[in-house]
Gaussian input, Z-matrix of N, CA and C with variables (Angstrom, degrees):
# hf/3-21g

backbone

0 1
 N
 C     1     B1
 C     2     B2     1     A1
 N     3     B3     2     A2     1     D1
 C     4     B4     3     A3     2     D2
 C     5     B5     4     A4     3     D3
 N     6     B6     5     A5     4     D4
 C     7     B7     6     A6     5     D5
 C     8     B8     7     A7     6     D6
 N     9     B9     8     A8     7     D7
 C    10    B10     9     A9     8     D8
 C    11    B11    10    A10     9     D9
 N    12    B12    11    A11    10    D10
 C    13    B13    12    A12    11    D11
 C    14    B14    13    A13    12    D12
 N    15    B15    14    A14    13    D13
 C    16    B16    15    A15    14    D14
 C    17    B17    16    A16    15    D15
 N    18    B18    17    A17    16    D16
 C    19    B19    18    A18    17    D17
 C    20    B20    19    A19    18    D18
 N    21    B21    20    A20    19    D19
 C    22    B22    21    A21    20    D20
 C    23    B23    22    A22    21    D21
 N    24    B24    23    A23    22    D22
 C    25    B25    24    A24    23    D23
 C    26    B26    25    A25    24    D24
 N    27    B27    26    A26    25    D25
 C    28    B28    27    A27    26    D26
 C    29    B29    28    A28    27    D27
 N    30    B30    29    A29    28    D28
 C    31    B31    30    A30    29    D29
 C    32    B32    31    A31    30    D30
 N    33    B33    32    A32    31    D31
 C    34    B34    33    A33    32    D32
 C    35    B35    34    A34    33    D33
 N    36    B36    35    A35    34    D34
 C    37    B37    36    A36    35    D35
 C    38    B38    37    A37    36    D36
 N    39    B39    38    A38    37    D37
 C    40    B40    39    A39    38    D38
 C    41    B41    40    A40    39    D39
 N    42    B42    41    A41    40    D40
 C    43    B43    42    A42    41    D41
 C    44    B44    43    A43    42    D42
 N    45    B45    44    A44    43    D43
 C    46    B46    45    A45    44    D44
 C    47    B47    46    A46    45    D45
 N    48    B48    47    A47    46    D46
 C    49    B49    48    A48    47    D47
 C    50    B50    49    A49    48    D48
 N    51    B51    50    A50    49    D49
 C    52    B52    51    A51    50    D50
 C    53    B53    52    A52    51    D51
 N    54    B54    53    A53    52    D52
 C    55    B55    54    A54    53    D53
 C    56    B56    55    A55    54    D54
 N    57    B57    56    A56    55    D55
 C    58    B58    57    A57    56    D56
 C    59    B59    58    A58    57    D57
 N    60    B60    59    A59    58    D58
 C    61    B61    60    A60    59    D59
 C    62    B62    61    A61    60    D60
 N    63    B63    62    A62    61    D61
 C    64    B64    63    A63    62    D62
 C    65    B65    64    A64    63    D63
 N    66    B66    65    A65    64    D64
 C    67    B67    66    A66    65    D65
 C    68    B68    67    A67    66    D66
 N    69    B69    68    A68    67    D67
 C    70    B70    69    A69    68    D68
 C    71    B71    70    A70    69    D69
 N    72    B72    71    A71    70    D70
 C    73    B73    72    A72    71    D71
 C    74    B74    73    A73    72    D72
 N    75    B75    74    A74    73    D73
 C    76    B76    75    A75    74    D74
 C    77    B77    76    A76    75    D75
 N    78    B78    77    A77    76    D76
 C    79    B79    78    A78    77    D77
 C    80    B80    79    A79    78    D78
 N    81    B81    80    A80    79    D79
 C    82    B82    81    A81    80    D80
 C    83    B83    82    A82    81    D81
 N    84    B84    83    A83    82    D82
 C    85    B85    84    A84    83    D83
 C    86    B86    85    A85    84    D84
 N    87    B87    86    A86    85    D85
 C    88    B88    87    A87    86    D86
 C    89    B89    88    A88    87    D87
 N    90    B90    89    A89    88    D88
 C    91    B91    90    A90    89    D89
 C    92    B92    91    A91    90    D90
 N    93    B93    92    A92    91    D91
 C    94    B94    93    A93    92    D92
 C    95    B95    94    A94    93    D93
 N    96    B96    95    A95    94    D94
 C    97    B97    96    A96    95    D95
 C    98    B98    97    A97    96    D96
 N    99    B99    98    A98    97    D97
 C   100   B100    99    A99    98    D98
 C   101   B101   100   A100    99    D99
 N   102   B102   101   A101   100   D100
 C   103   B103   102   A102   101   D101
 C   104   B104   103   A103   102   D102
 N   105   B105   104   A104   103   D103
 C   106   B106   105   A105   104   D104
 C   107   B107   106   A106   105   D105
 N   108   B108   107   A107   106   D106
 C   109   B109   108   A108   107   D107
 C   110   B110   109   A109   108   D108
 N   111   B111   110   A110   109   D109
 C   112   B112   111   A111   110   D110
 C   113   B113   112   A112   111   D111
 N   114   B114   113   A113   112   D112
 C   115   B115   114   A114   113   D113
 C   116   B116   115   A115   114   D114
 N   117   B117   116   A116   115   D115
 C   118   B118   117   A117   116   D116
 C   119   B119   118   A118   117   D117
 N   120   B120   119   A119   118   D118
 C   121   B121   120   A120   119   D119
 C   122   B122   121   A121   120   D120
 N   123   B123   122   A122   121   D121
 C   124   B124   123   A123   122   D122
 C   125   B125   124   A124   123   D123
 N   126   B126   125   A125   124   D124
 C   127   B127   126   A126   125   D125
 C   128   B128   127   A127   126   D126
 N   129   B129   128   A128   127   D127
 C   130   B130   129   A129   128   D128
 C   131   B131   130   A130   129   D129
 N   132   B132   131   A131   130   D130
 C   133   B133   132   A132   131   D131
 C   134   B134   133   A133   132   D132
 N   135   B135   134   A134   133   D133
 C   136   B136   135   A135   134   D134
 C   137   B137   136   A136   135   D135
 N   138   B138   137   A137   136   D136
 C   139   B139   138   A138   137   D137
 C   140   B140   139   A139   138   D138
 N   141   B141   140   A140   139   D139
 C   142   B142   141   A141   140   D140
 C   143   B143   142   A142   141   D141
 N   144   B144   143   A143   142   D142
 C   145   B145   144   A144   143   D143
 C   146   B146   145   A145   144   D144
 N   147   B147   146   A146   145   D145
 C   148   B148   147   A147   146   D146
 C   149   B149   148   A148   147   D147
 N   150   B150   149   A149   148   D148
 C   151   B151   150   A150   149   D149
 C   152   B152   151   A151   150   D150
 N   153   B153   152   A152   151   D151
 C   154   B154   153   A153   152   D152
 C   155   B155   154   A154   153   D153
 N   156   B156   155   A155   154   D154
 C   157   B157   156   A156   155   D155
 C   158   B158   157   A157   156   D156
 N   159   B159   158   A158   157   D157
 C   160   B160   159   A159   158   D158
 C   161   B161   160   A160   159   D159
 N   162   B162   161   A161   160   D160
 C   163   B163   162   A162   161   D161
 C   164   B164   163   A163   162   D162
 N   165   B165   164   A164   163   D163
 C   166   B166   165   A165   164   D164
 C   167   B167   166   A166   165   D165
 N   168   B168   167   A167   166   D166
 C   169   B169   168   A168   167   D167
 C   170   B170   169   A169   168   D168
 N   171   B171   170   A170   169   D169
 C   172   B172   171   A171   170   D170
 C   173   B173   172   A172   171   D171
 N   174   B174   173   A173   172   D172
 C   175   B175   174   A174   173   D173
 C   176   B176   175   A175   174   D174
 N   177   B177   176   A176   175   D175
 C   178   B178   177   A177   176   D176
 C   179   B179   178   A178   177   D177
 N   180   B180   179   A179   178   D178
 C   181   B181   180   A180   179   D179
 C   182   B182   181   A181   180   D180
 N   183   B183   182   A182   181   D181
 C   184   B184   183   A183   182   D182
 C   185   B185   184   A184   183   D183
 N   186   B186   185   A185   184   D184
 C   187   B187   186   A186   185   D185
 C   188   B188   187   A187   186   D186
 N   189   B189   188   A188   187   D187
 C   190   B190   189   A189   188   D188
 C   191   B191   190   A190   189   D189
 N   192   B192   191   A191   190   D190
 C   193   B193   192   A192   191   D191
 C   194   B194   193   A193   192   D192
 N   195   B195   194   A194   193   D193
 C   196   B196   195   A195   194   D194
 C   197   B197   196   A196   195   D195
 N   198   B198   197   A197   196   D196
 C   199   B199   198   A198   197   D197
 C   200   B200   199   A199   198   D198

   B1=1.4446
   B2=1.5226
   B3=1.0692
   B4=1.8212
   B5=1.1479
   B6=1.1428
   B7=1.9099
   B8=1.1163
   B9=1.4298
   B10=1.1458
   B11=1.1219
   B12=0.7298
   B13=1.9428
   B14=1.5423
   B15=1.2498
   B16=1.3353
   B17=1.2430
   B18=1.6246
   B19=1.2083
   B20=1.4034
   B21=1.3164
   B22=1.7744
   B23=1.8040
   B24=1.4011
   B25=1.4637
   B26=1.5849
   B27=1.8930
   B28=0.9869
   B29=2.1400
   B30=1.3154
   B31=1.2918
   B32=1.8015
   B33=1.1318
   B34=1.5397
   B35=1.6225
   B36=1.6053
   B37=1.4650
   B38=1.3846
   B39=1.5022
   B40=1.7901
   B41=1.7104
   B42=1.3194
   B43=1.3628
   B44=1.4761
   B45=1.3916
   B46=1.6821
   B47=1.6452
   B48=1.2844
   B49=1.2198
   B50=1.6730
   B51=1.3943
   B52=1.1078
   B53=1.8147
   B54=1.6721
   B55=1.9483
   B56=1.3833
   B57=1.8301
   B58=1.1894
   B59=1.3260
   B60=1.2418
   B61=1.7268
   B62=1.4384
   B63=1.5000
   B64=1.2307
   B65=1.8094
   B66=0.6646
   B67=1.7929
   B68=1.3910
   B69=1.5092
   B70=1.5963
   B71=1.1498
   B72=1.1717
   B73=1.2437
   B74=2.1387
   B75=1.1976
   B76=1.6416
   B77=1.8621
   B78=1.4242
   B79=1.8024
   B80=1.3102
   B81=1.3517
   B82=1.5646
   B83=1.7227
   B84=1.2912
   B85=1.6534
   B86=1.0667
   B87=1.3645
   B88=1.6620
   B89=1.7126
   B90=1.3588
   B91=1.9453
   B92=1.6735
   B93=1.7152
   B94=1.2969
   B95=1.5075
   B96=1.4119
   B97=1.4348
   B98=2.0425
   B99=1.1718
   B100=1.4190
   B101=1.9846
   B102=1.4947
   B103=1.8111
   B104=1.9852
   B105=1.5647
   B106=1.6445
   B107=1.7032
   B108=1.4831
   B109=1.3286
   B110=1.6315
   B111=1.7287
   B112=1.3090
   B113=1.4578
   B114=1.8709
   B115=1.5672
   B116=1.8439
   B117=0.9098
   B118=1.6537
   B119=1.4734
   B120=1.6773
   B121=1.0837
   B122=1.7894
   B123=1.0655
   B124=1.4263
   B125=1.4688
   B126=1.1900
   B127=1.3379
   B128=1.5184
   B129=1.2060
   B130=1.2282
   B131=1.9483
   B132=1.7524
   B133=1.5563
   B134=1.8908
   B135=1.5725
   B136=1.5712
   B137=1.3571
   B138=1.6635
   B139=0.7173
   B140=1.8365
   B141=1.4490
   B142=1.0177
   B143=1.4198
   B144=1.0369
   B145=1.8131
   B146=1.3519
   B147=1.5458
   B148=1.5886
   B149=1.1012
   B150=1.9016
   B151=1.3338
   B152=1.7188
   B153=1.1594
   B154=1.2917
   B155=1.9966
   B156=1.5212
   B157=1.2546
   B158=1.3120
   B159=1.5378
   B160=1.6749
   B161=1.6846
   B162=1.3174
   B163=1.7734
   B164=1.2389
   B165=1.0596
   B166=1.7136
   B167=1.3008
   B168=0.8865
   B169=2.0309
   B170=1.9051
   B171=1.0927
   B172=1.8779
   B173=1.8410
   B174=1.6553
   B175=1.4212
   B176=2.0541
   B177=1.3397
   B178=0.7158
   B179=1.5727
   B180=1.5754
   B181=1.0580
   B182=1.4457
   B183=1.3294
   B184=1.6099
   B185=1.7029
   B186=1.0923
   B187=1.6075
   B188=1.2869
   B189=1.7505
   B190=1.5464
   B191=1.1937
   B192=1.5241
   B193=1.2415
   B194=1.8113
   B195=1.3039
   B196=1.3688
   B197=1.7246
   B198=1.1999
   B199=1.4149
   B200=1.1155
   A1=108.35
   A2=127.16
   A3=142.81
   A4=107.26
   A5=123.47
   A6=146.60
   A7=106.79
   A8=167.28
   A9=133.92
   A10=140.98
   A11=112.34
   A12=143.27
   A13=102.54
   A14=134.78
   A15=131.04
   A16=141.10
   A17=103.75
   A18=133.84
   A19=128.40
   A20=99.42
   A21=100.28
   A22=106.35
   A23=120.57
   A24=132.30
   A25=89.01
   A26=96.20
   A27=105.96
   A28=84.81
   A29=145.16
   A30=113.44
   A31=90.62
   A32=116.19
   A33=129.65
   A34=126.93
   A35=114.08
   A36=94.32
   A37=150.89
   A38=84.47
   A39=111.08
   A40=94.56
   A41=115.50
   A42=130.38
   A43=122.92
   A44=99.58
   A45=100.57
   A46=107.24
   A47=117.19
   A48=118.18
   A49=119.95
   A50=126.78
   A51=114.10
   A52=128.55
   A53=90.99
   A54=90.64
   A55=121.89
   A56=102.50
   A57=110.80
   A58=138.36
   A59=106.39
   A60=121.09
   A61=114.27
   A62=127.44
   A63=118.60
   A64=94.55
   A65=154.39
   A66=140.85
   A67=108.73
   A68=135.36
   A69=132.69
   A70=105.67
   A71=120.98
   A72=122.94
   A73=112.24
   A74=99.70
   A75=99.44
   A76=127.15
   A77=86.99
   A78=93.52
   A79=122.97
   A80=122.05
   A81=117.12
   A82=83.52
   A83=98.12
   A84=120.67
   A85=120.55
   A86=141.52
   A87=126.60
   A88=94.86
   A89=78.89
   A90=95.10
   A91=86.35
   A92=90.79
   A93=101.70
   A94=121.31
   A95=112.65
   A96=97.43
   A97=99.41
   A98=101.95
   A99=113.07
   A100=119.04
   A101=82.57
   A102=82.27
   A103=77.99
   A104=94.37
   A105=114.67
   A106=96.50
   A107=103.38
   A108=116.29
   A109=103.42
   A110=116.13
   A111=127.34
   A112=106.10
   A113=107.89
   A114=93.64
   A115=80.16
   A116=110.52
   A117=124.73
   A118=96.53
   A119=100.76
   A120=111.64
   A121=121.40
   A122=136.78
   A123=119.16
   A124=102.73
   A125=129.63
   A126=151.90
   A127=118.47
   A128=104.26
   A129=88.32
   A130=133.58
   A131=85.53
   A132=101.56
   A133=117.65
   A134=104.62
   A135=102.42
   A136=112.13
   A137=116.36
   A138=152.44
   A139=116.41
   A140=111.76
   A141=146.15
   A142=134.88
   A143=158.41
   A144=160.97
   A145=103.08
   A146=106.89
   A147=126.03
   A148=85.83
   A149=92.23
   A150=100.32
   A151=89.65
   A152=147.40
   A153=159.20
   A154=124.07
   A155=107.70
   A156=110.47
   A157=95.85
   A158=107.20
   A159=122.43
   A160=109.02
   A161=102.66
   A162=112.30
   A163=118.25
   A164=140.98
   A165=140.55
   A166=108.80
   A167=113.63
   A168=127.05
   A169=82.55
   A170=111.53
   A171=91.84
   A172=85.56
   A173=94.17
   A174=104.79
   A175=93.80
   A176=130.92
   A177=131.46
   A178=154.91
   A179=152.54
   A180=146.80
   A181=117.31
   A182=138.89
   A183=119.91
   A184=100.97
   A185=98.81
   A186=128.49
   A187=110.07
   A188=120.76
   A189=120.41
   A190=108.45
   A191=118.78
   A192=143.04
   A193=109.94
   A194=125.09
   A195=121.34
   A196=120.19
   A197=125.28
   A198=122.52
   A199=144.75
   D1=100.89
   D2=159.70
   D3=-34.82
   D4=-55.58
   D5=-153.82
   D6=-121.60
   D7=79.70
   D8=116.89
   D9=-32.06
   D10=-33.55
   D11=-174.02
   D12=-87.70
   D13=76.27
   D14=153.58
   D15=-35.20
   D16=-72.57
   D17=164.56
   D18=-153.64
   D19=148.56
   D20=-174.56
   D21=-123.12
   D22=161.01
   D23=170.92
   D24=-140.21
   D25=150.41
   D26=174.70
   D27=-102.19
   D28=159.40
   D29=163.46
   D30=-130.16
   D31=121.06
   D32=-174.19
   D33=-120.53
   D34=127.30
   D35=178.40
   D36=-56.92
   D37=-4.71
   D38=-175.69
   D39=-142.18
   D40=82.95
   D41=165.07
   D42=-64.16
   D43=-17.72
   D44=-178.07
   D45=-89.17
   D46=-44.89
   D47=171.04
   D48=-77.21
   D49=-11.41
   D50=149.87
   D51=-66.78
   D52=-40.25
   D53=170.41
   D54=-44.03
   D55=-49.97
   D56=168.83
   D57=-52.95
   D58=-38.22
   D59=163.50
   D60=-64.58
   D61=-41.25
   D62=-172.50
   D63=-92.49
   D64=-90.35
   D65=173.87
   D66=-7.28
   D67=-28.16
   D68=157.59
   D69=-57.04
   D70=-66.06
   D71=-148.75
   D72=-100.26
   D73=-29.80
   D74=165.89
   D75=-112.52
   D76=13.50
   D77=-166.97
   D78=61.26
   D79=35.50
   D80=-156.74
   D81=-93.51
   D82=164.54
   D83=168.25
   D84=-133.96
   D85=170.86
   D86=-164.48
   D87=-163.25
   D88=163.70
   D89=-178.93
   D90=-132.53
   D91=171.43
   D92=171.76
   D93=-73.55
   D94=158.90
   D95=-171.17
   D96=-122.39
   D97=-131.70
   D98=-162.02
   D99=-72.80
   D100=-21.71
   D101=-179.07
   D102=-177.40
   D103=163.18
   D104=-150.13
   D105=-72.11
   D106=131.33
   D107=162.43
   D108=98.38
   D109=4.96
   D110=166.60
   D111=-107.24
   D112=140.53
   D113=-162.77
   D114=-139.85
   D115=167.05
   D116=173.77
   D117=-125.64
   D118=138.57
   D119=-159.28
   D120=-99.44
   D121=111.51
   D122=-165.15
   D123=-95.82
   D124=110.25
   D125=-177.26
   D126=-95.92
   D127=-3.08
   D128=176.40
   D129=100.41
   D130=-70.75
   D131=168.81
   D132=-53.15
   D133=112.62
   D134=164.49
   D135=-60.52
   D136=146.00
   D137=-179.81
   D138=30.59
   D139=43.56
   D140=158.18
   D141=-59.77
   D142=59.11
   D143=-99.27
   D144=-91.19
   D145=129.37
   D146=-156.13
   D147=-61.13
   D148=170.16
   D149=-160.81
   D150=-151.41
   D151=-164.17
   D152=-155.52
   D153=148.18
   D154=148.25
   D155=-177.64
   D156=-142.84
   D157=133.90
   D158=-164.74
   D159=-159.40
   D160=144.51
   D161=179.52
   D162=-39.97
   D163=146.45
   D164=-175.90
   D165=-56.87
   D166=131.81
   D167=-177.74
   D168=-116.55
   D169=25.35
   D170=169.16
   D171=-165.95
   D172=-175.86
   D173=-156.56
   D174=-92.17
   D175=2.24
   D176=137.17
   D177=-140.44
   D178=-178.52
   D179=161.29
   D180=-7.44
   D181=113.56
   D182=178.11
   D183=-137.86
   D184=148.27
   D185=175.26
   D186=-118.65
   D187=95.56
   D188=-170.27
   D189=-122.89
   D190=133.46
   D191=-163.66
   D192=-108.57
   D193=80.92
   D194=170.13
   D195=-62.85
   D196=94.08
   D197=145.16
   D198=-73.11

């Protein structure tokens, strides 16, 4: 398996200040993503498995790992 790691979301109640925190601290940059306040993340790393940060779809903070 090459990939395990498909895709990841960070999903946060304050998505704007997490972008901001992770672009401080990893240089990431982002585009818009699938619907408002969801962003895909450009990190940089080649061929590295997309990634995205978006408003909570649950009652808390989540860090999700697609395999």
């Amino acid at each position: 398996m090459s990939h395990p790691i498909v895709h990841a979301e960070i999903r946060s109640s304050d998505p704007d200040a997490t972008r901001e925190f992770c672009a401080n601290l990893f240089g990431w940059s982002y585009s818009d993503g699938a619907y408002p306040g969801y962003t895909f993340v450009a990190a940089g790393a080649e061929g590295g498995p997309a990634a995205a940060i978006s408003p909570l779809q649950a009652d808390a903070d989540q860090v999700l790992f697609f395999v």
